[in-house]
C-alpha positions as CSV (number, residue, x, y, z in Angstrom):
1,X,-53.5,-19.0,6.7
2,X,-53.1,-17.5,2.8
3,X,-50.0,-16.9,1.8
4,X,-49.1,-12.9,0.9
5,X,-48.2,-12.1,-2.5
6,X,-44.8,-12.5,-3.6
7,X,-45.0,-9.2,-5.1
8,X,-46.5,-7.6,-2.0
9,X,-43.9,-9.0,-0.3
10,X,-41.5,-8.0,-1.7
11,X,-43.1,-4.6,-1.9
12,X,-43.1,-4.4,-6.0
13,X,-45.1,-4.1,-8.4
14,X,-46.5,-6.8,-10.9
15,X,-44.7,-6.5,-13.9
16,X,-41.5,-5.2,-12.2
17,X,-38.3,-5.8,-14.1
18,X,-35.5,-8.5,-12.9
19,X,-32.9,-5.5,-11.5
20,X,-35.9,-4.1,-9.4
21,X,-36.9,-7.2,-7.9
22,X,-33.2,-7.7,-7.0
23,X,-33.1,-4.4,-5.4
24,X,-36.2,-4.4,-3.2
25,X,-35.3,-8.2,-2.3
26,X,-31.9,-6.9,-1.1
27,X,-33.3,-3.9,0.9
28,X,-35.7,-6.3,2.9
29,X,-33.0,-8.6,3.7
30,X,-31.0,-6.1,5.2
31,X,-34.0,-4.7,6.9
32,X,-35.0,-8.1,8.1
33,X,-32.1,-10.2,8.9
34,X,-32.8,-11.9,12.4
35,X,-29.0,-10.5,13.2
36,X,-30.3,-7.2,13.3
37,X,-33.9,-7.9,14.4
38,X,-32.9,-10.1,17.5
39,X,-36.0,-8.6,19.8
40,X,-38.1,-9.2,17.3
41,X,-39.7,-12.7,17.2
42,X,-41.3,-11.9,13.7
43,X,-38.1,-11.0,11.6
44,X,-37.3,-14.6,11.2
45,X,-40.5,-15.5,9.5
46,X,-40.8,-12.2,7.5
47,X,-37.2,-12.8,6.3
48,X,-38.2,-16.1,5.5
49,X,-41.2,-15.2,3.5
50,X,-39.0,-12.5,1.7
51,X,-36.3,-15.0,0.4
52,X,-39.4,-17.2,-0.3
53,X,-40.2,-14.6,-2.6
54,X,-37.4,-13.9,-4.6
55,X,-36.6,-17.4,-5.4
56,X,-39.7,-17.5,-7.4
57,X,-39.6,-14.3,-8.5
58,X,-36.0,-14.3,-9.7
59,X,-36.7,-16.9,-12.1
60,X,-38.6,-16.3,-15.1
61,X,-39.9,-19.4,-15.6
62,X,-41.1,-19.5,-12.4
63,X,-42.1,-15.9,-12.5
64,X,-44.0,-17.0,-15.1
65,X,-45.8,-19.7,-13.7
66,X,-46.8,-17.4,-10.8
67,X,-48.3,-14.7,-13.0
68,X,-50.2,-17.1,-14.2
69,X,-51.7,-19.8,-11.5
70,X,-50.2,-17.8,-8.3
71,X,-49.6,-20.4,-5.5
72,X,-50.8,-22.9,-6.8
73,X,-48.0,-23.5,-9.5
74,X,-46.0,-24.7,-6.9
75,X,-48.8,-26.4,-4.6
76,X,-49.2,-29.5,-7.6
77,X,-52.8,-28.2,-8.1
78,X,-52.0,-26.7,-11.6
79,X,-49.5,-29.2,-12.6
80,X,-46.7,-27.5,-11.2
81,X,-44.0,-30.6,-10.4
82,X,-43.0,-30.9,-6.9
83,X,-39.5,-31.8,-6.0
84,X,-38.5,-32.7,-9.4
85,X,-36.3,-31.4,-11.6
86,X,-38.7,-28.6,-12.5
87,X,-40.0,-28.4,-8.8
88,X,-39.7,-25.7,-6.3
89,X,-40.0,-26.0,-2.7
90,X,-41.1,-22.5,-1.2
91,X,-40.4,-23.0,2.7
92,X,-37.5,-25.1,2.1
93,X,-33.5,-23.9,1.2
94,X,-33.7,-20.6,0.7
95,X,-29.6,-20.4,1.3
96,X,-29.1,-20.4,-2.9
97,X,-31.3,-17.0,-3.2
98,X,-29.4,-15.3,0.1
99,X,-25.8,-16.3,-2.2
100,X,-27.2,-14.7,-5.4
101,X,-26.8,-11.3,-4.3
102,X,-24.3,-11.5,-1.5
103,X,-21.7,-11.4,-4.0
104,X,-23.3,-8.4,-5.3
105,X,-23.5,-6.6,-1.7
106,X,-20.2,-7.1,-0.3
107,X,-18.5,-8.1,-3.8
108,X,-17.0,-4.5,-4.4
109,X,-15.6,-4.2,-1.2
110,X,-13.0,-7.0,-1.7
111,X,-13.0,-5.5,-5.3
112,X,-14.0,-7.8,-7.5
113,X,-17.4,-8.9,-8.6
114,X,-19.1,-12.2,-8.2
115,X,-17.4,-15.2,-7.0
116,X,-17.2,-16.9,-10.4
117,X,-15.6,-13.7,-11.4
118,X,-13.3,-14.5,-8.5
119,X,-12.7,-18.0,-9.6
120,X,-11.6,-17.4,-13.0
121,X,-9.3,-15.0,-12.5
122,X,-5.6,-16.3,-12.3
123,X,-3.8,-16.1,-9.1
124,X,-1.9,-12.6,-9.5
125,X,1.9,-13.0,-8.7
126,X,3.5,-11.8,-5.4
127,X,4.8,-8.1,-4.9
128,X,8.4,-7.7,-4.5
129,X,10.5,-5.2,-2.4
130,X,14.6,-4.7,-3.2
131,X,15.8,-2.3,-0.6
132,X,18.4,0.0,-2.4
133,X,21.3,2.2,-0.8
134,X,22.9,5.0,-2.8
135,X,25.0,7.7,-1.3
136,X,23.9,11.4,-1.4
137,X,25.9,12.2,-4.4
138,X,24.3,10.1,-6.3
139,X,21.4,11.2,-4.9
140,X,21.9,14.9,-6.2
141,X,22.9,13.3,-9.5
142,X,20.7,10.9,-10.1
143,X,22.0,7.8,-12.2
144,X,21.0,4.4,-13.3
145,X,21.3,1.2,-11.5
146,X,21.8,-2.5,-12.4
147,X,20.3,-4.8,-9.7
148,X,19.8,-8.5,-9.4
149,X,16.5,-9.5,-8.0
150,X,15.7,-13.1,-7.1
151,X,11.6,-13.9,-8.2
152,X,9.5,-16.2,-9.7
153,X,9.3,-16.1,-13.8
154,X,6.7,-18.2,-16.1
155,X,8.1,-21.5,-16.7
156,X,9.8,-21.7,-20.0
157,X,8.8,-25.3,-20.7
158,X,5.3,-24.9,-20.3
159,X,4.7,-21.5,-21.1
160,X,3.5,-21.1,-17.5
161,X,0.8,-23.4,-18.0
162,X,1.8,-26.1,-15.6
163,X,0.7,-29.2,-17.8
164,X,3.3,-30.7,-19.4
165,X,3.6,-31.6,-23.4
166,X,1.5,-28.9,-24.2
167,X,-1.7,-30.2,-22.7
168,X,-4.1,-28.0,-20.7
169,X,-5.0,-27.7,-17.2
170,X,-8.5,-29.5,-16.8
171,X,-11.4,-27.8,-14.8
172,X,-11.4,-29.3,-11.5
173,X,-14.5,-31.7,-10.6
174,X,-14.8,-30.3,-7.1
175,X,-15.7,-26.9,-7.4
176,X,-16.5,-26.9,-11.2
177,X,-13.7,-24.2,-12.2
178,X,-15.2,-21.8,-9.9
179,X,-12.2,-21.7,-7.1
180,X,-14.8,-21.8,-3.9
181,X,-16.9,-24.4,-2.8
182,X,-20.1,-23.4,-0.7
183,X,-21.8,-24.5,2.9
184,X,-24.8,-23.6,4.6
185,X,-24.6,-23.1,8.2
186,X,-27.9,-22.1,9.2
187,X,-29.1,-19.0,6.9
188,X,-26.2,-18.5,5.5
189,X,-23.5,-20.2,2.5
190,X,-20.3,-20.2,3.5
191,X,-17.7,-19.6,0.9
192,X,-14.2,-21.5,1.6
193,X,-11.2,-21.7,-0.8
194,X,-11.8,-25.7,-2.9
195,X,-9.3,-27.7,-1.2
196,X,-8.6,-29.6,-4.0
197,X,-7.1,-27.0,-6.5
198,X,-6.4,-24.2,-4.3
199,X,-8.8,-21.7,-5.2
200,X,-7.5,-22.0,-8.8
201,X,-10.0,-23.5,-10.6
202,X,-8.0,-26.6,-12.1
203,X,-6.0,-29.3,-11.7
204,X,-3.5,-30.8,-13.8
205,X,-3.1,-33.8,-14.7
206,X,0.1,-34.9,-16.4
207,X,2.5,-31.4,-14.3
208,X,5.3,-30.1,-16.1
209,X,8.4,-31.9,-15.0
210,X,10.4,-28.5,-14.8
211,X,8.0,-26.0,-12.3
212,X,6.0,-29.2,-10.9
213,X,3.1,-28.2,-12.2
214,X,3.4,-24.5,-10.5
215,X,3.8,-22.6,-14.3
216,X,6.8,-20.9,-12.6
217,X,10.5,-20.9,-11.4
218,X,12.3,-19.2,-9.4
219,X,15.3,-17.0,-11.5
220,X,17.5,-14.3,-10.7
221,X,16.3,-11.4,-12.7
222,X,18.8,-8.5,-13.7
223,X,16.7,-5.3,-13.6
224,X,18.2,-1.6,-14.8
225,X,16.6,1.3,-12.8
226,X,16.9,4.6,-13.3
227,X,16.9,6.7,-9.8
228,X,15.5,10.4,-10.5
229,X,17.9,13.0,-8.5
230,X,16.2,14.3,-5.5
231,X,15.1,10.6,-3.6
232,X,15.8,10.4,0.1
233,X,15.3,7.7,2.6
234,X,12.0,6.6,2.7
235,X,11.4,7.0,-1.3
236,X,9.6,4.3,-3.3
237,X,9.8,3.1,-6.9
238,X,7.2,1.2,-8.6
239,X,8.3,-0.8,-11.4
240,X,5.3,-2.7,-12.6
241,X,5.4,-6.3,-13.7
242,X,8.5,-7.0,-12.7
243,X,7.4,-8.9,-9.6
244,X,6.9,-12.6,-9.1
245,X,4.8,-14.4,-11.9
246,X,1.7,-15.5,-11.2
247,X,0.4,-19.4,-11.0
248,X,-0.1,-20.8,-13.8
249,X,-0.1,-18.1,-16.2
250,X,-1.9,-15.5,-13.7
251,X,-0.9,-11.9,-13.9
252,X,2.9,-10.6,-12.6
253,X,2.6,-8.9,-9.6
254,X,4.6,-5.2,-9.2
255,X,8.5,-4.6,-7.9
256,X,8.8,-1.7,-5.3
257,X,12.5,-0.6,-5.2
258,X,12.7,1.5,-1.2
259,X,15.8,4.1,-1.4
260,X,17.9,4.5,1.5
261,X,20.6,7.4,1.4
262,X,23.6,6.9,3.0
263,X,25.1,9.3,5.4
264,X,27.4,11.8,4.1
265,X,31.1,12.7,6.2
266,X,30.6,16.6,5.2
267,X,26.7,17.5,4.6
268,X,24.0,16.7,6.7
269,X,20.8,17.4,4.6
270,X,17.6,18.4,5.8
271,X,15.2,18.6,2.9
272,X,16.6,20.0,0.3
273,X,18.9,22.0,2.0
274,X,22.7,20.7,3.2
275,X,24.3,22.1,6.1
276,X,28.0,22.2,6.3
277,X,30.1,22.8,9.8
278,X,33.3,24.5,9.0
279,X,35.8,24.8,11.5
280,X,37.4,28.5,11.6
281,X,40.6,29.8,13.6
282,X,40.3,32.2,16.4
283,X,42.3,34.7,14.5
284,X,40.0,34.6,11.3
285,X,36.3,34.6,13.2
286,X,38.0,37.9,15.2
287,X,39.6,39.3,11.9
288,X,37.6,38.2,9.3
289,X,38.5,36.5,5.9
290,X,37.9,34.0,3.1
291,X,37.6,30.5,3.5
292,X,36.8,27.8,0.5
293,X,33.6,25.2,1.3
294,X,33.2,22.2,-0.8
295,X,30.0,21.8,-2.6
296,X,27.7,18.9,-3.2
297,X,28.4,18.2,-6.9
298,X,32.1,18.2,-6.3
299,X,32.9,21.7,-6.5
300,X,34.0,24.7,-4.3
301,X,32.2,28.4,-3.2
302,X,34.8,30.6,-1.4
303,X,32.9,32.5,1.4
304,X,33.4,35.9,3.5
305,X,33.5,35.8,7.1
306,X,32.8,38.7,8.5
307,X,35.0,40.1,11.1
308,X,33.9,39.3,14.9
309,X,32.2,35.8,13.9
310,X,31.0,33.6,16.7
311,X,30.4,29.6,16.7
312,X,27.0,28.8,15.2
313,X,27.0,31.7,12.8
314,X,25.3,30.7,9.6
315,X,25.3,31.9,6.0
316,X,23.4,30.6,2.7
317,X,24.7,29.3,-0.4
318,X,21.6,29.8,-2.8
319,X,20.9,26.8,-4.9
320,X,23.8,24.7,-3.8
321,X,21.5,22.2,-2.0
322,X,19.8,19.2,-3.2
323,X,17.6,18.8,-6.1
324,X,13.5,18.7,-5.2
325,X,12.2,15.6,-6.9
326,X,10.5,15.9,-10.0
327,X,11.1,19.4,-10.3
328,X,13.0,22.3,-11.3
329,X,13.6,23.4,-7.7
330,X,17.2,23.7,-5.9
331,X,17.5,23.6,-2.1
332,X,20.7,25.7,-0.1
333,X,23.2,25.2,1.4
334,X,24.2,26.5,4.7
335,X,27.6,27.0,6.4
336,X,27.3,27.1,10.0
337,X,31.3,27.8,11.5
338,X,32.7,26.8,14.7
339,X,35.4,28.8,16.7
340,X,38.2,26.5,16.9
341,X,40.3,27.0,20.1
342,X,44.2,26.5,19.5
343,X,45.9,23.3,21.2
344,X,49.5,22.1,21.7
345,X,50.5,25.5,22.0
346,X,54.2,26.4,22.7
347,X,55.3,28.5,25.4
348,X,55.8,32.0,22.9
349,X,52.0,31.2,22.1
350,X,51.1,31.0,26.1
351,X,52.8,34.4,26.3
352,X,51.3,36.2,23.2
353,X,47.7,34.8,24.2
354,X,48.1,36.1,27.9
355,X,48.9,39.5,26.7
356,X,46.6,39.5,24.0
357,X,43.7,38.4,26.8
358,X,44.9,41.3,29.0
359,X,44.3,43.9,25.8
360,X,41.1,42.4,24.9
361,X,38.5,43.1,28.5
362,X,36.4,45.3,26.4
363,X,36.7,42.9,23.1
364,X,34.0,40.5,24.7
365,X,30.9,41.9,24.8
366,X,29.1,38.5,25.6
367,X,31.5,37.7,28.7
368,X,31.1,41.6,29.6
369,X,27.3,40.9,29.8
370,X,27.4,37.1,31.3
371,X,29.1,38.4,34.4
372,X,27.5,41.4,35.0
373,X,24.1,39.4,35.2
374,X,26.5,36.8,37.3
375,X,26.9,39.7,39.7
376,X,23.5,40.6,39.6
377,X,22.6,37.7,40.0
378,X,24.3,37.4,43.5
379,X,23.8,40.7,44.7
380,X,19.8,39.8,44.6
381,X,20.5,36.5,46.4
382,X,22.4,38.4,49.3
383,X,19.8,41.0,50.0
């Protein structure tokens, strides 16, 4: 049976250009994978044909030779070689033309491009996190902060190379520099990290004597940060570069300082507002008067109770809360009072309570109401 035309094949036109061929060749494997094609018993031989296809058609010498003799460049009956060093073997390992573009059509998901791309690129350092607790003053303040972070830094000796006396890493002979070393199972190459240099692409042979060949050490690193007013738990500070070096010279990966804010004995915060519970006597919630609050950034607001005040009352200090990060906003501050009931009384207490309680039935306006629903209540429950 006469072979189809590469070009027909592939569904191109003669004279197509390399980036065309590439894309038609990709859209009929993904159309024709056996995967995806399993109740089809023709897929595999049309996917066949189609990688057939694009080997030749890839190449330009190759191309070429098609152009010119078709076929029968490759069938030895226009002096094409076969199974040389020039040779091509249509129906044979097609796995090499499948790899050229499966890098291209997954290769930006893991975001990078190409596996030799992969390959070359130094291992990038690890990120580092340094869990920080400040209190909520220094919160509303903000301030600076020395820390000491133990990490990885280039090796001083070596300059981070990892070959000592200033000779340099050789490419290694397993994978030829490129990091990955390939398989075919069936249809498809397999990609594995080279076993022999760790995915970096060389070895060394003479390692430094101080970081053992790594181009790193471990150090305690002493770090200034500067902590904008307004974090809370939960906020996150990028300091880039200052996380562990990378292998042999490879990029420094990122520090991520996490905030914790300590609880306060006074303020609770919610936001950027702080509540405050004050404790008030019975005598000034009934009568009324001025009490003093602190205030976040250690100062004091005297404020008005109003006569008659009950426990849970609230009332706002404007702009005496906590700062909103990375902007010129102010939270409040809110006093909520609490009716404090007397204790340890003496007996001339006892007595001036019991005659104030029998002077004050119609003072209570919330007991007054309580027990007349009470009553209610039990009339209902009788009838």
């Amino acid at each position: 049976m006469a072979k189809r035309d590469y070009y027909e094949t592939l569904g191109v036109a003669r004279g197509a250009s390399a980036e065309e061929i590439k894309k038609a060749y990709r859209a009929k494997a993904k159309e024709l994978h056996p995967d995806r094609n399993a109740a089809n018993p023709d897929a595999e031989s049309r996917f066949k044909e189609v990688n057939e296809a694009y080997e030749v058609l890839k190449d330009e010498q190759k191309k070429a030779a098609y152009d010119r003799f078709g076929h029968a460049a490759f069938d030895g009956g226009m002096g094409g070689a076969r199974g040389g060093a020039g040779g091509f073997r249509p129906n044979g390992d097609f796995a090499s033309a499948f790899s050229d573009v499966f890098d291209d059509l997954f290769g930006d998901i893991m975001g990078q491009r190409g596996a030799q791309g992969r390959a070359r690129a130094a291992a990038r350092g690890n990120d580092l996190r340094y869990n920080l607790r400040i209190s909520l003053e220094e919160a509303h303040q903000g301030l600076t902060k020395t820390i000491q972070v133990p990490t990885a830094v280039a090796c001083g000796t070596c300059k981070g190379t990892g070959a000592e006396g200033g000779s340099e890493p050789l490419t290694c002979p397993t994978c030829s520099g490129m990091g990955k070393v390939r398989a075919q199972q069936g249809f498809f190459t397999v990609e594995r990290t080279c076993p022999t240099c760790n995915g970096l692409g060389q070895t060394i042979k003479n390692p430094c004597k101080t970081c053992h060949g790594a181009g790193r050490v471990e150090k305690e690193k002493t770090l200034s940060v500067n902590i904008p007013a307004g974090v809370e738990t939960g906020t996150r500070i990028r300091l880039a570069g200052e996380g562990e070096a990378g292998m042999r010279g490879g990029p420094t990966g990122d520090l991520y300082i996490f905030i914790e804010v300590k609880d306060h004995p006074i303020f609770v915060r919610d936001g950027a507002d702080l509540h405050c519970r004050v404790p008030v006597s019975m005598a000034t919630a009934a009568l009324g008067g001025d009490i003093e609050v602190p205030t976040i950034d250690g100062g004091r607001a005297r404020v008005k109770i109003p006569e008659g005040s009950q426990t849970g009352r609230q009332m706002r200090l404007r702009s005496k809360g906590m700062p909103v990060l990375r902007t010129k906003d102010v939270g409040d501050m809110f006093i909520e009072l609490s009716v404090e009931t007397p204790v340890n009384l003496t007996a001339r207490q006892k007595e001036l309570l019991r005659e104030f309680d029998k002077l004050s039935e119609q003072n209570n306006p919330q007991s007054a109401g309580f027990f007349s629903a009470v009553k209610g209540f039990w009339d209902s429950m009788k009838g």
